[in-house]
DRENLO-953561 format. One record per residue (C-alpha): residue in one letter; x, y, z. Coordinates in steps of 0.25 Angstrom, whole numbers, plus 5000, padded with zeros to 4 digits. Example, Ala and Ser with C-alpha at 12.3 -4.5 7.8 and 13.67 -1.06 7.14 Angstrom:
# residues 2
A504949825031S505549965029
This chain:
# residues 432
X489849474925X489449384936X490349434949X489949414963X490749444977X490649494989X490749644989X490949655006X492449675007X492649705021X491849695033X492349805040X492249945037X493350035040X493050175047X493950295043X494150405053X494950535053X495450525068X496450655066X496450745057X497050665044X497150535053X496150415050X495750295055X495150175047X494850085057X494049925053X493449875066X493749725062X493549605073X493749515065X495349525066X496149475078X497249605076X497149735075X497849845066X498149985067X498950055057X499450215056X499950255041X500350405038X499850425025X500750515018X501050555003X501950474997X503050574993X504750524988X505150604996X504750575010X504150415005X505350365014X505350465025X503850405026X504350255025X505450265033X504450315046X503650215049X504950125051X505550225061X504450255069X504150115072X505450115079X505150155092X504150275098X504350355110X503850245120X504550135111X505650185107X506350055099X505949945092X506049855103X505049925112X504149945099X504249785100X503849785115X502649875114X502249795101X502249655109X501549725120X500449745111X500349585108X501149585097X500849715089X501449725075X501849855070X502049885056X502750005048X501850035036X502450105023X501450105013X501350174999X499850194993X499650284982X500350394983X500250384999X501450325010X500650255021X501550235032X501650215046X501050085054X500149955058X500049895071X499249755072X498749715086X497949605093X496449655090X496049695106X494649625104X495749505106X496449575118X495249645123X495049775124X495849815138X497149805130X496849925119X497949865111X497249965099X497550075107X499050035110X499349995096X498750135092X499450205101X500750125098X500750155083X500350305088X501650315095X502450285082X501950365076X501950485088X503050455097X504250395089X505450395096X506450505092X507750575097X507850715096X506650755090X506950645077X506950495074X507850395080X509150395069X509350265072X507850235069X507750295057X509150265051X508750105054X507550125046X508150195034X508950065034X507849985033X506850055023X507950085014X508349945014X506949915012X506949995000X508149924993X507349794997X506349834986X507149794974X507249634981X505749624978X505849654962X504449634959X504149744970X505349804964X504749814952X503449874955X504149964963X505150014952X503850024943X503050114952X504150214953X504350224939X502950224936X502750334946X503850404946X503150544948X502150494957X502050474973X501650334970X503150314962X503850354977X504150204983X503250204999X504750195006X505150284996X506750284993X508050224998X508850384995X507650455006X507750345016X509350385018X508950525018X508050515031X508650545042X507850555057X507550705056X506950695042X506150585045X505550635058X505250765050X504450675039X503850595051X503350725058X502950785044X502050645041X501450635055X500850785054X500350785040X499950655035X498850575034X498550455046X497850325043X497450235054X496850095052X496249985063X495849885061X495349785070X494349765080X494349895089X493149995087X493150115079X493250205089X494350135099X495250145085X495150275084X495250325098X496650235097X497150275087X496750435089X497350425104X498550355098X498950465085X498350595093X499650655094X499650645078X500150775071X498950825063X499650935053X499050975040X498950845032X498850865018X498050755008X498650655002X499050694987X498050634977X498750524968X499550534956X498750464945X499650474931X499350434915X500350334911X501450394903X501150384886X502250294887X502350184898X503850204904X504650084903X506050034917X506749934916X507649894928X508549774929X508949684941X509649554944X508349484944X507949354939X506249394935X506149524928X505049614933X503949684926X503149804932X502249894923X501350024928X500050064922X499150194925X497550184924X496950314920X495650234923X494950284937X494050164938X494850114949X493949984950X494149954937X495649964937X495749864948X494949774942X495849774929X497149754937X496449634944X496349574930X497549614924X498449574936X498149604950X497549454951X497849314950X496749304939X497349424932X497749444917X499149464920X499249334927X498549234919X498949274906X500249354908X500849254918X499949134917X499649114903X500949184897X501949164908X502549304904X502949324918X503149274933X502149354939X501349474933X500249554941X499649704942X499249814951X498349904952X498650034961X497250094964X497550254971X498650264956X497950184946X499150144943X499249974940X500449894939X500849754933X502049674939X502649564934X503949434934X504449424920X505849354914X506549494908X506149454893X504649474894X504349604900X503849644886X502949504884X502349524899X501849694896X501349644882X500549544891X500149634902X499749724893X498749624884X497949584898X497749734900X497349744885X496449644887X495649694900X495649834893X494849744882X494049684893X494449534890X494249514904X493449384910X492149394919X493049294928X494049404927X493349514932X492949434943X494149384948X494549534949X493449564955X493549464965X494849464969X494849624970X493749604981X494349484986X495549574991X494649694997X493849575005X495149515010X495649665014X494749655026X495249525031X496749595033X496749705042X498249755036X497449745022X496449815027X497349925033X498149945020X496749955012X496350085019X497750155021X497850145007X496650185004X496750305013X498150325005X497750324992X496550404995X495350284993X494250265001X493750144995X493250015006X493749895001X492349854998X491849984991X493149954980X492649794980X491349844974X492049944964X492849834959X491649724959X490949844951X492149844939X491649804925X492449754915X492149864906X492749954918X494149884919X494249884903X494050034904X494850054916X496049954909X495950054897X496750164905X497850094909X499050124905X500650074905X501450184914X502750104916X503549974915X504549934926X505449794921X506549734930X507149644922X508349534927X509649574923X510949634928X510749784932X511749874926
């Protein structure tokens, strides 16, 4: 097979530190950016029963800190930082709940370096985390109660999206005795059990014994980050701070488990989970790419395209589960017709009736996407907290050559594993 692209994906090199003891900072000295960012994520072990504890937190402490105590003033001190943007970060990767904040900024090489913007931005998002404002020793009530309002009505807002909805209700089932199966804001019956002690108590617990990630990006040295950002997190409790748990990998049941749930929707929706057993990793995202993580996929062309089965259809590949997942519109009739498809395109790349302009398309796009990561520093940021997350340690360009490296014999042997877990159908209709 004749394939040629570029194999540099980023031009920058990030440099990972432990700063504190289970504290670490990857930090991309970029100039070619006009902002910088900063972001602080607790990296915590995603668990049912304290999933909303840990969602609900970012929210209530962005509320106000000892010096700021409301959101006004948090408003002030943003505008005095030339229009600083704070964001509250819930993240679920793996089996791992990311949550916490992000911060972008005028890059000082714009503002010069006698403003120290860097620094006052660290030592802002330090006082959130450090210095939030309480009363009596707890949370604000008031604080805390605004924001259960707010999350749970976040949560109820899930079912608007039905093809969210859908993947959502498939993963749960799927992974119903997994980590992974627990929702990142976890459920609408724990939020209304949080009250301002119990979530100071999970705040105080997640502070002293779990993981920190920090990540710049931006034009600052190395060594200016990281005296900012230790300065700024120094009062940090350090307790013991025990290894994220490795993650739950299962076999697909002999039998693939079948949900059908009915709404007062107009497009039916289709969502279907699939275990690799295969550890060729590479060779796994290379087959998805082809079946339907692309434009140029199987799914696409021929399912949509060539069959018009369905309104949309595509798949997923979740690396740190090696679990892969297809999603897809269909009138309520031809949920059959549609797995009978899907399941012929992966019969097909299992026999290896896969096209030289095929593999190459996958190819390139795969590595299109890791190239492009370094043009977005909020990309780039999510790379690496997820990859600290999930355990990987992989650069973006050290996975491009992996997957430029992918034979077709690979992805036909890898394809060979996979198996039907479970199948997840919301069809139109009048719910009883």
């Amino acid at each position: 097979m004749n394939f040629c692209v570029e194999t540099e994906v980023m031009t920058v090199t990030p440099e990972l530190k432990e700063i504190m003891p289970e504290v670490y900072l990857t930090c991309c000295e970029d100039h070619k950016f006009k902002t910088g960012l900063l972001s602080a994520q607790i990296i915590t072990p995603l668990q049912r029963d304290t999933a909303s504890a840990c969602a609900l937190l970012p929210s209530v402490l962005q509320r106000g800190t000892v010096r700021y105590p409301d959101m006004e003033q948090i408003g002030a001190v943003l505008d005095e930082m030339y229009g600083a943007g704070l964001k509250v970060m819930v993240r679920k990767r793996g089996e791992a709940l990311c949550v916490g904040f992000g911060i972008d900024f005028v890059d000082d090489a714009l503002l010069g370096r006698q403003e120290k913007l860097l620094e006052r931005c660290a030592a802002f998002l330090g006082e959130l985390f450090l210095q939030p404002v309480t009363r009596g020793g707890r949370f604000l009530n008031e604080y805390v109660e605004s924001e259960k309002e707010n999350l749970i009505h976040a949560i109820a807002g899930l079912r608007n999206d039905k093809r969210e909805w859908a993947d959502l209700r498939l993963i749960r089932e799927m992974c119903r005795e997994e980590p992974y199966g627990v929702d990142r804001w976890g459920d609408e019956a724990s939020v209304r059990k949080l009250n301002r002690r119990t979530l100071y108590e999970e705040y105080r617990r997640l502070l002293g014994g779990s993981r920190m990630e920090l990540f710049y990006s931006g034009s600052a040295p190395v060594q200016t980050v990281e005296d900012a950002v230790r300065d700024a997190f120094a009062p940090l409790p350090r307790g013991a701070v025990p290894p994220l748990p490795p993650i739950v990998r299962r076999s697909a049941p002999e039998e693939p488990r079948y949900l059908t749930e009915t709404m007062d929707v107009e497009q039916s929706r289709l969502a279907a989970g699939f275990r690799c057993e295969s550890r060729d990793t590479p060779a796994l995202v290379i087959a998805n790419l082809l079946f339907g993580g692309s434009g140029n996929s199987k799914l696409f062309r021929n399912v949509r395209e060539e069959k018009s089965l369905c309104y949309y259809i595509s798949s997923a590949f979740v690396r740190s589960k090696s679990i892969m997942t297809l999603c897809a519109g269909i009138d309520s009739d031809a949920k059959d017709r549609v797995l009978d498809a899907a399941a012929g395109e992966w019969a097909a790349i299992c026999r290896g009736e896969i096209e030289d302009w095929e593999m190459t398309a996958a190819k390139k796009g795969a590595v299109s996407y890791l190239r492009s990561l370094g043009d977005s520093q909020g990309a780039t940021e999510n790379y690496y907290i997820g990859q600290a997350a999930t355990g990987l340690s992989e650069k973006p360009e050290e996975l491009a050559q992996s997957l430029l490296e992918v034979s077709q014999e690979r992805v036909m042997a890898a394809a060979e594993t996979v198996k039907l877990d479970t199948v997840y159908f919301l069809q139109g209709g009048d719910p009883q």
